[in-house]
C-alpha positions, 0 to 999 in steps of 0.5 A: 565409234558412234554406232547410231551414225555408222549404221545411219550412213550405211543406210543412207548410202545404200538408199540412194543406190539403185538397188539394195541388198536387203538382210536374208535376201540373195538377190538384188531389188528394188527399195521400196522407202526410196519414192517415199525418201524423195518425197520427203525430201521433196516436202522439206525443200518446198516447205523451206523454199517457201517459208524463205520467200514468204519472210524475204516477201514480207519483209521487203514489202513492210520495209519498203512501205515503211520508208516511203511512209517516212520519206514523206513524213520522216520518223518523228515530227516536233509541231505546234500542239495545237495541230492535235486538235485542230484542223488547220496548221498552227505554225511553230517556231524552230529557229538554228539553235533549236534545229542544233537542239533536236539534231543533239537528242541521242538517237537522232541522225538527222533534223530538217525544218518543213512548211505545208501550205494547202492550196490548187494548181490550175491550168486552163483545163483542169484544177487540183487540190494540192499540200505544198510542202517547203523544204530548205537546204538541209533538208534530207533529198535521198528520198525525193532523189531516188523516186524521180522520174523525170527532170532534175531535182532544185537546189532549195533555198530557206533564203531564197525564192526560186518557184520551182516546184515538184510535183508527182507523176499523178498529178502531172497526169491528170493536169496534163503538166510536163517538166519546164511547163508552167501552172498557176497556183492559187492559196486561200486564207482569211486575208484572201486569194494569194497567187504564185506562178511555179514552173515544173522543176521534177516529176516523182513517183511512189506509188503510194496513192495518199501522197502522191495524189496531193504533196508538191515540193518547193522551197520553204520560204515560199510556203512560210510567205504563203501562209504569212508566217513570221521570221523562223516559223514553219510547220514543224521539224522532222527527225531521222533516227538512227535505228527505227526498232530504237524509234520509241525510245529516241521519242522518249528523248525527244519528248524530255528535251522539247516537249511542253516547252514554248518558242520565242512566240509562246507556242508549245511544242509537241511530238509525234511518232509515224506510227501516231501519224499514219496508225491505219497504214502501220497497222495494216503492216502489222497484219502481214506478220500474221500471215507468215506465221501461218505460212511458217506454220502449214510448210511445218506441217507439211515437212513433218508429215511427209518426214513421218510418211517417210520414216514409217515407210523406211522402218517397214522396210527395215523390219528384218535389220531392226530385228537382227540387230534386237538378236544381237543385244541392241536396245530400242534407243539405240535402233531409234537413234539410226532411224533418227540420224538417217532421218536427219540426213534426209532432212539436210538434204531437203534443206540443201535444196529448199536454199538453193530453190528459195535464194534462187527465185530470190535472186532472180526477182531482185535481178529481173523483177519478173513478178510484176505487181499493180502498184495501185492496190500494192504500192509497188511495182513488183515485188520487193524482196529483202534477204535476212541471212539470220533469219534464213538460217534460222529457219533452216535450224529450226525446221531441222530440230522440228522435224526431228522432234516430230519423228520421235513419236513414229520412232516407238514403232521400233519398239513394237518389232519382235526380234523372233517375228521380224527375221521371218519378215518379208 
């Protein structure tokens, strides 16, 4: 039998009845520890709530700005090295064999060939800025399909002119566009002013002001006329991996395979990953983490110090148990050891009630969106929320073995009761 536990449990027990018979006493009355054993509970369960919805918080919110960073520029991009180093857009040739070329590279789920043209769509009382960016009929639409507000998605053609174009829904606010409206739109380059008559295809939204404010979808035969680019050339090629934490790696292939070599017109290729395109937007995601650790670490804190609370208060009460059982021959670690399990199973409790108050407001936000958010400053609607059952519990075993590693200092004090004194105790 182990002893430690046994006494644990009895302990346990009688501390969630609501009386209890105290050693030496003959009548009933009231615990004294049991407020202190609700709050720690308490403690543990607001700290382990917390800490769930800060990870799920964080982790939905970098997740979700993540993809629709990407969405708009895809994980790696293979363009003309030129465009390091200058601001207008030199072209690149990518042509069915190279896409063949790219899609084989191990890591690479997906390659899709894109053309941006700058130029400003106008209408008789307003005029905008604008990046046209071509797409063709591999093009992955899952992205574009999902943040559609309004109208249906064109089929886009690499062969085949349509003038159907896909604006966002800050653009069609401030123009005053609606779907099926038609807007001129007008491209200046060295050889002059070229004009082109779209018709509203899909209205998009994001949330993400720096895209939405200026990117316009068509076909990619029209960018690539637009800018007058010869048979094959475009902007560039975006690459899908398969697994974003292997990103760095898959790039590494990338640059092996293509990097530093010439298309059919002698220009030279090069890659870049998202995190080179947009540095500021990952960076700022980064600084995230930093406070979850702070986060993770004050509800630490707070478990441990209300637990300590606790114990302290529980080992007071228990003075005349601790001596009796001294009397009797048990050693200090073994008394410790029945303070530190009852310890435990308080602990336990709290983290029973930490999930189902934390997964609870969890569930309810991705059922109801409730919190709603200015998408302006967040970029989002309302809150995203993404559930790591790994991590979940590994936040629950953590904050166990944490807190019960904190509660072996208090446990000394057992050590410090005389056995003589303490049945005197009151």
């Amino acid at each position: 039998m182990n002893l430690p536990l046994f006494f644990s449990r009895r302990i346990f027990g009688e501390n969630d009845d609501t009386d209890v018979q105290l050693p030496g006493s003959t009548k009933q009355r009231k615990s004294v520890s049991k407020p202190a054993i609700h709050i720690a509970t308490i403690g543990v369960a607001i700290g382990l709530a917390v800490m769930i919805i800060a990870v799920s918080v964080v982790l939905g919110f970098k997740h979700t700005i993540r993809d629709k960073v990407t969405g708009f520029g895809s994980h790696i991009q293979v363009e003309n090295i030129l465009n390091y180093s200058s601001a207008s857009s030199n072209p690149v040739c990518i042509d069915d064999s190279m896409l063949n070329v790219l899609s084989s590279i191990e890591g690479v789920r997906h390659a899709e060939r894109y053309a941006i043209s700058q130029g400003i769509l106008k209408t008789d009382e307003d005029f905008l800025g604008i990046a046209l960016k071509g797409i063709g009929q591999e093009y992955d639409l899952d992205f574009i399909s999902k943040n559609i507000v309004s109208g249906e998605l064109p089929q886009f053609s690499d062969t085949a002119q349509s003038y159907n174009i896909v604006v966002s829904q800050t653009i069609a606010r401030k123009l005053g566009l609606n779907i099926n409206d038609r807007v001129f739109a007008y491209f200046i380059d060295e050889d002059g002013v070229r004009t082109r008559r779209f018709t509203i295809a899909a209205i998009y939204q994001t949330n993400m002001k720096r895209f939405d404010d200026s990117f316009c979808f068509t076909d990619i035969i029209t960018t690539t006329k637009l800018n007058g680019w010869f048979d094959g050339q475009c902007s560039g090629a975006e690459l899908l991996v398969d697994d974003f934490d292997n990103l760095e790696a898959t790039n590494r292939e990338v640059i092996k395979t293509v990097n530093r070599t010439l298309d059919r017109y002698n220009n030279t290729f090069s890659s870049r990953t998202i995190y080179e395109l947009y540095p500021q937007v990952f960076s700022w995601l980064n600084l995230l983490d930093i406070n979850v650790w702070i986060i993770l670490g004050l509800m630490i804190i707070l478990a441990g110090f209300t637990m300590t609370s606790g114990l302290l208060i529980i080992i007071l009460e228990r003075t005349q148990m601790i001596g009796l059982l001294k009397a009797l021959g048990a050693r200090n670690i073994l008394i410790r050891k029945i303070f530190l399990w009852f310890a435990t199973f308080i602990i336990g409790r709290g983290l029973i009630f930490g999930n189902i108050i934390g997964l609870g407001l969890i569930f309810l936000q991705k059922a109801t969106g409730i919190i709603k958010l200015d998408p302006q400053a967040y970029y989002v609607s309302e809150i995203p929320l993404e559930l790591n059952f790994w991590l979940i519990l590994l936040l629950n075993v953590a904050t166990l073995l944490i807190s019960v590693i904190v509660l072996i200092g208090p446990s000394y004090l057992i050590s410090t009761i005389r056995p003589a004194r303490s049945m005197r105790y009151e």
